[in-house]
Kinemage of the C-alpha trace (Angstrom):
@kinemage 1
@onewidth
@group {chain A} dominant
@subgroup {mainchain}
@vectorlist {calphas} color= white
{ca unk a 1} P 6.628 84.546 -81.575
{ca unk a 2} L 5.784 81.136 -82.587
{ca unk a 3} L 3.181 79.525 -80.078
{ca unk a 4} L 2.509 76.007 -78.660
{ca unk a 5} L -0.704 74.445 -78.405
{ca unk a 6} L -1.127 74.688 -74.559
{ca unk a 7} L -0.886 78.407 -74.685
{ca unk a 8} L -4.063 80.568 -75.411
{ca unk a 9} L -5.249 82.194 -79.046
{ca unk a 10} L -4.639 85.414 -79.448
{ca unk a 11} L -8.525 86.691 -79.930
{ca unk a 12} L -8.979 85.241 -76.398
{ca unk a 13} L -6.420 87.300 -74.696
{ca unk a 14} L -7.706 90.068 -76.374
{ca unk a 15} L -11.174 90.219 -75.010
{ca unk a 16} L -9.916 89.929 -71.363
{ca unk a 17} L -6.814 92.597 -71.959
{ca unk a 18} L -9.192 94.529 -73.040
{ca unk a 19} L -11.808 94.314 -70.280
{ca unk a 20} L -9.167 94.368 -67.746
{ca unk a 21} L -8.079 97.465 -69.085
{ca unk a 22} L -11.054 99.117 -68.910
{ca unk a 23} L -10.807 101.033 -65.552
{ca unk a 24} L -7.213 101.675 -65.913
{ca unk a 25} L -7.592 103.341 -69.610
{ca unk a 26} L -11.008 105.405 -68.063
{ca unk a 27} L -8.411 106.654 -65.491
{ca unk a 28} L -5.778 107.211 -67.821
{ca unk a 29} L -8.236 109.780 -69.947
{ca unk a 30} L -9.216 111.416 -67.098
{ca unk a 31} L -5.057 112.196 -66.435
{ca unk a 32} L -4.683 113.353 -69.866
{ca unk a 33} L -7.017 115.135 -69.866
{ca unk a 34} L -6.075 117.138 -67.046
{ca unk a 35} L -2.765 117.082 -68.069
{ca unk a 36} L -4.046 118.829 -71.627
{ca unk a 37} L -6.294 121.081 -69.438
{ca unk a 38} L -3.325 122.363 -67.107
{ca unk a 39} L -1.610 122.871 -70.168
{ca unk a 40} L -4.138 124.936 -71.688
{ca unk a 41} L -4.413 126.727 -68.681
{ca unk a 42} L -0.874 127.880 -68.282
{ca unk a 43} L -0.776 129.010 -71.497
{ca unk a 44} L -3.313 131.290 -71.866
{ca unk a 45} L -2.169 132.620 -68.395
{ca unk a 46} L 1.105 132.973 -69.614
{ca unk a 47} L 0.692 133.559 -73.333
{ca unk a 48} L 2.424 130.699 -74.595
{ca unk a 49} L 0.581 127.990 -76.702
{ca unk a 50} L 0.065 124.665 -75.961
{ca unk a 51} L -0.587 121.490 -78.698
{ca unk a 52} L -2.065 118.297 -77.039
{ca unk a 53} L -1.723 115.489 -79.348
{ca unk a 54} L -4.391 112.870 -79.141
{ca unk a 55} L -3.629 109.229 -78.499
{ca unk a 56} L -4.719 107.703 -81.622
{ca unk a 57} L -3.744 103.967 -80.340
{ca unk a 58} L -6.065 104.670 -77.249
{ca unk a 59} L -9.208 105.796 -79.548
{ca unk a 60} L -8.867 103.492 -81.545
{ca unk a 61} L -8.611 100.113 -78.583
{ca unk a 62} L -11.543 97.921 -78.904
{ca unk a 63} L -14.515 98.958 -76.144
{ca unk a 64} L -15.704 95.235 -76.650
{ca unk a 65} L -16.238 93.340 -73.231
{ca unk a 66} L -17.354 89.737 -72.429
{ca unk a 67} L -20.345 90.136 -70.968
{ca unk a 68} L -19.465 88.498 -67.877
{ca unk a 69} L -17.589 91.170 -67.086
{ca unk a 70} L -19.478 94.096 -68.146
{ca unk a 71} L -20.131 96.350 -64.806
{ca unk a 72} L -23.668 96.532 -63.830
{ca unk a 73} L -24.819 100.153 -63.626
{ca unk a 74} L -27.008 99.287 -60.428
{ca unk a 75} L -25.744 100.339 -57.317
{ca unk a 76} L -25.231 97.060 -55.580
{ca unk a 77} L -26.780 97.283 -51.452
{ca unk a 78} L -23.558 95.882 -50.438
{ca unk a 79} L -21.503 98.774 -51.590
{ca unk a 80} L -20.151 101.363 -48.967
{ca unk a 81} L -17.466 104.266 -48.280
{ca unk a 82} L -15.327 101.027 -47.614
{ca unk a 83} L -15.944 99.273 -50.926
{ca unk a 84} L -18.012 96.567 -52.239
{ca unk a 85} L -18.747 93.512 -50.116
{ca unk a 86} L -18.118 90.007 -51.430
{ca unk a 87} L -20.879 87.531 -50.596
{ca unk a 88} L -18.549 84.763 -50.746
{ca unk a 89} L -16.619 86.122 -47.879
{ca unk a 90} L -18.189 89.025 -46.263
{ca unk a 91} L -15.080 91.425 -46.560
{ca unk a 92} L -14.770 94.724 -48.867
{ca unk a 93} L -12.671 94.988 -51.695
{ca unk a 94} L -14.589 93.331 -54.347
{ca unk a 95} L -14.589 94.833 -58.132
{ca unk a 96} L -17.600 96.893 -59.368
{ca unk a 97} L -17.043 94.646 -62.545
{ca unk a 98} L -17.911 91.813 -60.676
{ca unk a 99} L -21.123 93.631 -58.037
{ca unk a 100} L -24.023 91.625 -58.850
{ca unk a 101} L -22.904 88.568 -60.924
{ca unk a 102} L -22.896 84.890 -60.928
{ca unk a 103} L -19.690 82.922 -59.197
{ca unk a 104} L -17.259 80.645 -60.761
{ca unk a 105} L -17.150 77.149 -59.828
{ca unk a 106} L -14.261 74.840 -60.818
{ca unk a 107} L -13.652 71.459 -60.245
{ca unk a 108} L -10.605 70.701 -59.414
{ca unk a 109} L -9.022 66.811 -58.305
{ca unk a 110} L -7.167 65.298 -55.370
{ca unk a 111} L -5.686 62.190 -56.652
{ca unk a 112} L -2.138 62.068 -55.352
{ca unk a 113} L -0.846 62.354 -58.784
{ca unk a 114} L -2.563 65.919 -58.664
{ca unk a 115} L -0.915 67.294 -55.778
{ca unk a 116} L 0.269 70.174 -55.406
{ca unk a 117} L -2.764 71.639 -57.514
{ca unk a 118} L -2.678 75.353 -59.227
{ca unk a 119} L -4.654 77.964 -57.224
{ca unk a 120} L -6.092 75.780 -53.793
{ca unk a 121} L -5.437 78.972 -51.739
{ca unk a 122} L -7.255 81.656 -53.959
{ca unk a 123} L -10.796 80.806 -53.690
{ca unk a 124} L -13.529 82.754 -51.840
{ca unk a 125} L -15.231 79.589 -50.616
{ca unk a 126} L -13.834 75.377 -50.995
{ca unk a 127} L -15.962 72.570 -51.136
{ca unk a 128} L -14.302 69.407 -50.308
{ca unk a 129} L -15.918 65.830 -50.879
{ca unk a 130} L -15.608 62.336 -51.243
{ca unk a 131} L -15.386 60.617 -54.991
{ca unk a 132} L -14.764 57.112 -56.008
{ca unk a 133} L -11.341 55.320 -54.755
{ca unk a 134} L -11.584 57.176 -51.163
{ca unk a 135} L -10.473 60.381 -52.818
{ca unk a 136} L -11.748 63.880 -52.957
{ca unk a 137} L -12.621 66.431 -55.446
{ca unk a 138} L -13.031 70.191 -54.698
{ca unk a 139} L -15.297 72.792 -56.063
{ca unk a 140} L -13.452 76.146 -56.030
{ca unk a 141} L -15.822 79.028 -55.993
{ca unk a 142} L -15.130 82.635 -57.013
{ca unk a 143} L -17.154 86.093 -56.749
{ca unk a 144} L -14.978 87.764 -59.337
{ca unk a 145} L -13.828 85.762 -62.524
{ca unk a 146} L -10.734 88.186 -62.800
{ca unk a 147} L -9.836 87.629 -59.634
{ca unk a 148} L -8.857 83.555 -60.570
{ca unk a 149} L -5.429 82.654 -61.787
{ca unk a 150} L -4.245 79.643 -63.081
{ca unk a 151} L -6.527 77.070 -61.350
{ca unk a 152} L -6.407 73.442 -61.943
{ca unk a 153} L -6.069 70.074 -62.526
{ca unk a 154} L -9.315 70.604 -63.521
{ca unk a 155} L -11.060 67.346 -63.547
{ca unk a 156} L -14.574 65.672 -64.454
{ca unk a 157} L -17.838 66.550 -63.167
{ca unk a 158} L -19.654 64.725 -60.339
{ca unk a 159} L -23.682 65.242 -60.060
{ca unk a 160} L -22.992 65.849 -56.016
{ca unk a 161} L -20.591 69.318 -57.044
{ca unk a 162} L -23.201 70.213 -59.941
{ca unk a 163} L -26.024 70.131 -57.211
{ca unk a 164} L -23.402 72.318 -54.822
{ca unk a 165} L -22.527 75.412 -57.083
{ca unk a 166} L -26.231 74.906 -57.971
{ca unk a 167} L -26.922 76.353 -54.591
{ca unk a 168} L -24.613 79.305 -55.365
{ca unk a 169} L -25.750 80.162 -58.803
{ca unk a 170} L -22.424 79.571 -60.092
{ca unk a 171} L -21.276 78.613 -63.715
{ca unk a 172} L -19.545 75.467 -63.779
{ca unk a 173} L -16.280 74.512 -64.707
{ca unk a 174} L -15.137 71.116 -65.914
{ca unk a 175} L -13.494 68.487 -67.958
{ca unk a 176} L -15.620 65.546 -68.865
{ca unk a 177} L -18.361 64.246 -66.858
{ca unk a 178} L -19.914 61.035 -64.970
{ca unk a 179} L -22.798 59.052 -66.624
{ca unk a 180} L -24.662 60.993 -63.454
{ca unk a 181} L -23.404 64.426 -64.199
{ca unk a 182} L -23.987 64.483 -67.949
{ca unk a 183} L -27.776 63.909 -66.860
{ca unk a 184} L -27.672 66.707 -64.491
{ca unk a 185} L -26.370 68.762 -66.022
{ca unk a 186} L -28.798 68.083 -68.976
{ca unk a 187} L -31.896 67.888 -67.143
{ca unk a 188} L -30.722 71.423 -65.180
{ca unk a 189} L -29.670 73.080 -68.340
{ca unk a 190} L -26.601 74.180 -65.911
{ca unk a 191} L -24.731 76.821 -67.274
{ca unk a 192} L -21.148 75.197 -67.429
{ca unk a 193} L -17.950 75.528 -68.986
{ca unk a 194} L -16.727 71.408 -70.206
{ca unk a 195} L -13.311 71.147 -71.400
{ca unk a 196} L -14.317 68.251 -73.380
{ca unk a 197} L -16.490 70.294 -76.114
{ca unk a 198} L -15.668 72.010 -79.286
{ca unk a 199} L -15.127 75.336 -77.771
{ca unk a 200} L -12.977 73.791 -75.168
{ca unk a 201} L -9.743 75.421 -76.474
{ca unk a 202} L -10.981 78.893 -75.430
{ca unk a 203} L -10.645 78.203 -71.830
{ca unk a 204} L -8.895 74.810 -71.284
{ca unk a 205} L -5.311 74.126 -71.488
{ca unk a 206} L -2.754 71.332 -70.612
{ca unk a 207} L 0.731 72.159 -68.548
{ca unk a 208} L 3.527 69.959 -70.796
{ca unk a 209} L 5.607 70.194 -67.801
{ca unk a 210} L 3.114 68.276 -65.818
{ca unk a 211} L 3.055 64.900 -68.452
{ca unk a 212} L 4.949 62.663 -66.743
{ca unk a 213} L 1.861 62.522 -63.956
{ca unk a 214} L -0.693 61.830 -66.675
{ca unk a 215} L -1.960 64.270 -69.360
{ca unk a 216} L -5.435 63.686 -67.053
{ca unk a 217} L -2.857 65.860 -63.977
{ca unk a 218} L -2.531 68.859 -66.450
{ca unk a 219} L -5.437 70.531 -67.394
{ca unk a 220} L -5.830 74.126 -66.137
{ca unk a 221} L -7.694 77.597 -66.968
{ca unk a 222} L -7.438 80.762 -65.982
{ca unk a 223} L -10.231 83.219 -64.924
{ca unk a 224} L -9.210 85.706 -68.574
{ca unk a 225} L -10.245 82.736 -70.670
{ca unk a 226} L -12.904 81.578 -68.679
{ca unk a 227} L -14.543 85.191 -68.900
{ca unk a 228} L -13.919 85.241 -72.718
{ca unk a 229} L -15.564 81.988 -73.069
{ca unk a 230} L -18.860 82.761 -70.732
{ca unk a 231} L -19.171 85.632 -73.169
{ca unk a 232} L -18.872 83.787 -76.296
{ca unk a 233} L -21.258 81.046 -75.037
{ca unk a 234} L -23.699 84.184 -73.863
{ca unk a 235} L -24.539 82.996 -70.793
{ca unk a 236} L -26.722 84.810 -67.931
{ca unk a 237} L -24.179 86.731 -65.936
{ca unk a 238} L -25.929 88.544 -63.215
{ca unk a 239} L -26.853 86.346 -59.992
{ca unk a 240} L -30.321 85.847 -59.175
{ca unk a 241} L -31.533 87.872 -56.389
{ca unk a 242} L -32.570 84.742 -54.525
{ca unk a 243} L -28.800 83.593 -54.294
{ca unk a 244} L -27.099 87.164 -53.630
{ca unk a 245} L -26.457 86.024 -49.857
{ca unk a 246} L -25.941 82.275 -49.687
{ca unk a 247} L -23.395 82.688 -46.860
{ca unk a 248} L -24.400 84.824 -43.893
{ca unk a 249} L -21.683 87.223 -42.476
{ca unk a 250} L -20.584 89.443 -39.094
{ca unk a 251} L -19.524 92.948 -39.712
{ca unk a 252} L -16.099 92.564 -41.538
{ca unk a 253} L -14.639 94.516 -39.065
{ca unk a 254} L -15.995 92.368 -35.802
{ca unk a 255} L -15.161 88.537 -35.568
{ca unk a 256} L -17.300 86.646 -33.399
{ca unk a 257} L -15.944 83.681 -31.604
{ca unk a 258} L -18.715 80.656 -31.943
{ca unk a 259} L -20.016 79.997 -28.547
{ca unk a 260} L -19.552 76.541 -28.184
{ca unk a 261} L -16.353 75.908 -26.913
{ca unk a 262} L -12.595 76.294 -27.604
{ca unk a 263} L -11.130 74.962 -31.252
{ca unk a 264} L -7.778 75.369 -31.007
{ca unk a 265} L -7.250 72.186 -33.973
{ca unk a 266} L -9.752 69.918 -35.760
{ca unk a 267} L -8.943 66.916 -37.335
{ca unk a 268} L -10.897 64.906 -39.726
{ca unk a 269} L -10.975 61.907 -42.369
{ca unk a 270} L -12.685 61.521 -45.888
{ca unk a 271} L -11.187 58.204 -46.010
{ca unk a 272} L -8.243 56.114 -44.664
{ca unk a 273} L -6.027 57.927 -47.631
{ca unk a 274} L -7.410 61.715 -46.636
{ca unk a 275} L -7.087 62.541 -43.022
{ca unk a 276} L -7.381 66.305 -42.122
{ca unk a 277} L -5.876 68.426 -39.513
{ca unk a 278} L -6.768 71.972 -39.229
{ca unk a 279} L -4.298 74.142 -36.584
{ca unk a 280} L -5.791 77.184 -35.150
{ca unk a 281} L -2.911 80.143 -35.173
{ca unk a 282} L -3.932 83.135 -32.906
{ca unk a 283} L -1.554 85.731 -34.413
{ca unk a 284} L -3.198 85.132 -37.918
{ca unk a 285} L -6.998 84.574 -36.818
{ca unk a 286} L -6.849 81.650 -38.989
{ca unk a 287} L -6.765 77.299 -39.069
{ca unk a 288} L -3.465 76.197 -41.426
{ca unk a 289} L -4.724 72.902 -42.736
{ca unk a 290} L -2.055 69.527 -43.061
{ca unk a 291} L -3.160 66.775 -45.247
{ca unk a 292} L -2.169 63.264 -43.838
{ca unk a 293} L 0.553 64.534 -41.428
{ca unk a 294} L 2.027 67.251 -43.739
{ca unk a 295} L 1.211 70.748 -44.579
{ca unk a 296} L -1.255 71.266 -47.770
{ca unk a 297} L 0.304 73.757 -49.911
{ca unk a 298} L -0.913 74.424 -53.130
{ca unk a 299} L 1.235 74.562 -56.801
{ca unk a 300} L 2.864 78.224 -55.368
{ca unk a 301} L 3.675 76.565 -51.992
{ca unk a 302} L 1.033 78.738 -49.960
{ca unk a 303} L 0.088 76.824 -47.177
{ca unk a 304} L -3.608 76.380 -47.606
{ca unk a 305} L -5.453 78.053 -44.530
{ca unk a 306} L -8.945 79.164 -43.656
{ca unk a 307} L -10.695 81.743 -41.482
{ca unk a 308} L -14.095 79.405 -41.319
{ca unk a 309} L -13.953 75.882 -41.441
{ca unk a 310} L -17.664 74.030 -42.118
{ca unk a 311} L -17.574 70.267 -41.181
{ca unk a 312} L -20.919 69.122 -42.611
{ca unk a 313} L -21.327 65.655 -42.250
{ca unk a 314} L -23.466 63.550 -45.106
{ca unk a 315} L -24.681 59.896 -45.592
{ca unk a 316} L -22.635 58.704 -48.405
{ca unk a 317} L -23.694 54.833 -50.640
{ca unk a 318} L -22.172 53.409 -53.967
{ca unk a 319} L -24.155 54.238 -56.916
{ca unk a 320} L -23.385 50.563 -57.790
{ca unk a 321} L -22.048 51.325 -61.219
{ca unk a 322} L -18.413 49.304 -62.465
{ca unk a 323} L -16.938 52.880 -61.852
{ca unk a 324} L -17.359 53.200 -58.284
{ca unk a 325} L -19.911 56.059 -58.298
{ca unk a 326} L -21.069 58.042 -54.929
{ca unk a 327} L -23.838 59.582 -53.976
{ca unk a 328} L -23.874 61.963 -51.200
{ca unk a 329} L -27.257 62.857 -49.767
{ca unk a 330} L -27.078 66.785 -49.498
{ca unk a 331} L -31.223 66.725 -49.243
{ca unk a 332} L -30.993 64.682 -45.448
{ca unk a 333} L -30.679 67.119 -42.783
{ca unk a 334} L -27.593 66.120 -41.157
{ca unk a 335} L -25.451 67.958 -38.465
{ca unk a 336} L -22.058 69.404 -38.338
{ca unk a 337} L -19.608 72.117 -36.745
{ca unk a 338} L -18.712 75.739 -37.593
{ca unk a 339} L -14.891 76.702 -36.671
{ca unk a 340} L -13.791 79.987 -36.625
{ca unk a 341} L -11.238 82.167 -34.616
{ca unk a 342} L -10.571 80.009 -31.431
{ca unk a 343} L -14.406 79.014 -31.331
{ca unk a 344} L -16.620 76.022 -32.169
{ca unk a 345} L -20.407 75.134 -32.494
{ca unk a 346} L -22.778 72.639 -33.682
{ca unk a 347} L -24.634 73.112 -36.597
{ca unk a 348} L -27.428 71.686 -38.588
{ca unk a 349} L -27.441 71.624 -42.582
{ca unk a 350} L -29.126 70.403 -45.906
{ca unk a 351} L -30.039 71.507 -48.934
{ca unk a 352} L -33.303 72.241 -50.039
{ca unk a 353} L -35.066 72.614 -53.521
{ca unk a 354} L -33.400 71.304 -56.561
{ca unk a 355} L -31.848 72.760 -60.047
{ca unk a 356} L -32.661 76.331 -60.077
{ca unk a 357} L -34.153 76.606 -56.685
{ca unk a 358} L -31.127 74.583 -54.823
{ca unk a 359} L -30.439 76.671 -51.614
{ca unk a 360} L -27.535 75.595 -49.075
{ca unk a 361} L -29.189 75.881 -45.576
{ca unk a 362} L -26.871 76.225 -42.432
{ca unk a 363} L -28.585 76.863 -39.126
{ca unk a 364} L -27.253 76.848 -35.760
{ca unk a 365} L -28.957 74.618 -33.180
{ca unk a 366} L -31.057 77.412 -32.091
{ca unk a 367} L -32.466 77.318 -36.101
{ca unk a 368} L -30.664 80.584 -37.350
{ca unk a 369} L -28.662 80.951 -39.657
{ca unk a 370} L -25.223 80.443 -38.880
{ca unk a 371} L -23.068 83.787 -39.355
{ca unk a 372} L -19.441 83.541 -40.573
{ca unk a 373} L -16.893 85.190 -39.793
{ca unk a 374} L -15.309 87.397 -42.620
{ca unk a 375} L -13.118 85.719 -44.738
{ca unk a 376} L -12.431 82.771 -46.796
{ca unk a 377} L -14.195 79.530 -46.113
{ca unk a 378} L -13.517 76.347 -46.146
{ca unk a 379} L -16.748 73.232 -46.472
{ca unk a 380} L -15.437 69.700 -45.873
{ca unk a 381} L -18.524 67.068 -46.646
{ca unk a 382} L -17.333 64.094 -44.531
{ca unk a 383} L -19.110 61.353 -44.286
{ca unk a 384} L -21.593 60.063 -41.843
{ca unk a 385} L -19.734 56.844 -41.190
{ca unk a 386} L -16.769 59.176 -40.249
{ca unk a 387} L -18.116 61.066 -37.799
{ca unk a 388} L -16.382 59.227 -34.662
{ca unk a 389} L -12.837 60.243 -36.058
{ca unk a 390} L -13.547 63.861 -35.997
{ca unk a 391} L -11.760 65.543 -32.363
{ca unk a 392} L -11.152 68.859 -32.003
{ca unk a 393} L -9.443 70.160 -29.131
């Protein structure tokens, strides 16, 4: 079969069938080789003979992995009877491949022209903040790289989302970059993925169908070529200890309501053009979010919904560049509220340190640190000067 530019090179789709074969082809051994065993068995009991053909296509598969996904042999502290925990969303279920190593983070846009985007309701945790124009951009974060499908527009870095998956030890994903990022990014030596660069067409790759929007609307990736890449690039894969537990959890199997009153719906505002309302439903433990007046569903029409919602509000000022540049102070301790089942409360936030040492700090007003609930989570960085338009009832 004859195939287009926008669809990915064979070697790359290798490497990640492979990999993601790995535990399924261990499994399959172990069946033949009680199957060959049973059959040896029976016919020694019954004096027959048995002839168990090996599987020369199986011996001879490639055992190469990208080292992304290579399974630590360390037994991770978060493992248990019930599986392995996620630290991006305090449930079990998460892949021994991916115990122990660095997130994904990719940028994805919210320009009209985007909508509806590829993936918005997969993520473990979503960043939400202002850009130039009174629009947004999101950071999508994941704990396992396989576990990311086709994800995207993915747009241009902005030194405010490189600082953020800083703080979660992530490896960034992208397509181009502000004047601001490039520096960041630079000076950090961040470990990111740019769909700009020479090695761009192992992970990056445009939708035709998508055109008529702008070819800047149709750039995507998916998590198999991003994991081939990160392995071709050799970068660190297992997260530093310091940033194994960003996010602080409840026992997966016991929500807490937050104590400080009812939340029943939020509502919220980047800018005049991004107004957010997030509807609590009781039967589903989880907020349903609507996006100026209708519901936000992403590229597979899920309607986008959360089971924590973290409104952390920020001082936001023009860079004062001809692009329209913003710079969101994530160093200022500012306040904010944590939503969750039914519940509110008032938090306090910033983020301390800087490149390597970023940390995310979120402390309730007694100075802990908050606990979510388990689940997905979703972090909306309003601004200061829009504080008076958030209600929540």
């Amino acid at each position: 079969m004859q195939r287009t530019q926008t669809e990915p090179l064979p070697q790359y789709t290798k490497l990640f069938s492979v990999h993601n074969s790995e535990g399924k082809k261990m499994k399959i051994k172990a069946i033949i080789t009680r199957t060959v065993c049973a059959a040896l068995i029976a016919s020694m009991v019954f004096g027959g003979t048995a002839c168990g053909k090996k599987n020369n296509d199986e011996d001879n598969k490639s055992s190469e992995n990208s080292s992304y996904s290579q399974q630590s042999s360390e037994q991770s502290s978060t493992s248990s009877a019930k599986g392995n925990i996620n630290p991006l969303t305090g449930n079990y279920g998460l892949a021994s491949s991916a115990v122990g190593k660095r997130p994904i983070a990719v940028v994805v846009e919210n320009a009209p022209a985007a909508r509806p985007q590829w993936g918005l309701s997969t993520p473990d945790v979503l960043i939400e903040g202002l850009v130039e124009g009174g629009y947004t951009r999101m950071l999508l974060l994941y704990s396992d790289v396989d576990s990311i499908p086709k994800v995207g527009p993915i747009r241009s870095a902005r030194h405010d989302f490189v600082e953020l998956s800083e703080c979660f030890d992530s490896i960034y994903v992208h397509c181009g970059w502000s004047t601001y990022a490039k520096a960041k990014i630079e000076s950090d030596k961040v470990n990111n993925l740019n769909g700009i660069q020479g090695y761009a067409k192992q992970f990056f790759y445009r939708d035709s169908s998508r055109k008529s929007k702008g070819t800047e609307h149709t750039g995507y990736s998916k998590g198999e070529y991003i994991d081939a890449t990160i392995g071709s690039l050799k970068y660190r894969t297992d997260v530093k200890d310091a940033y194994k537990s960003v996010l602080h959890f409840n026992d997966p199997e016991t929500a807490v309501k937050p104590a400080g009153g009812s939340c029943t719906s939020v509502s919220f505002m980047y800018s005049t053009v991004n107004k957010h309302v997030m509807t609590y439903d009781s039967s589903k433990g989880v907020y349903f979010d609507a996006l100026n007046g209708s519901a936000r569903k992403d590229a597979d029409g899920v309607h986008l919904n959360y089971k924590n919602i973290l409104v952390l509000y920020c001082d936001v000022k023009s860079m004062g560049d001809s692009k329209g540049c913003i710079d969101m102070a994530l160093e200022k301790s500012n306040t904010g509220y944590y939503i969750s089942d039914g519940g509110y409360e008032q938090v306090s936030w910033t983020k301390t340190g800087s490149a390597s040492s970023s940390k995310l700090v979120i402390n309730n007003m007694s100075g802990s640190a908050v606990s979510l609930n388990a689940g997905n989570t979703y972090i909306a960085l309003v601004p200061s000067s829009q504080k008076s338009a958030t209600s929540i009832a």
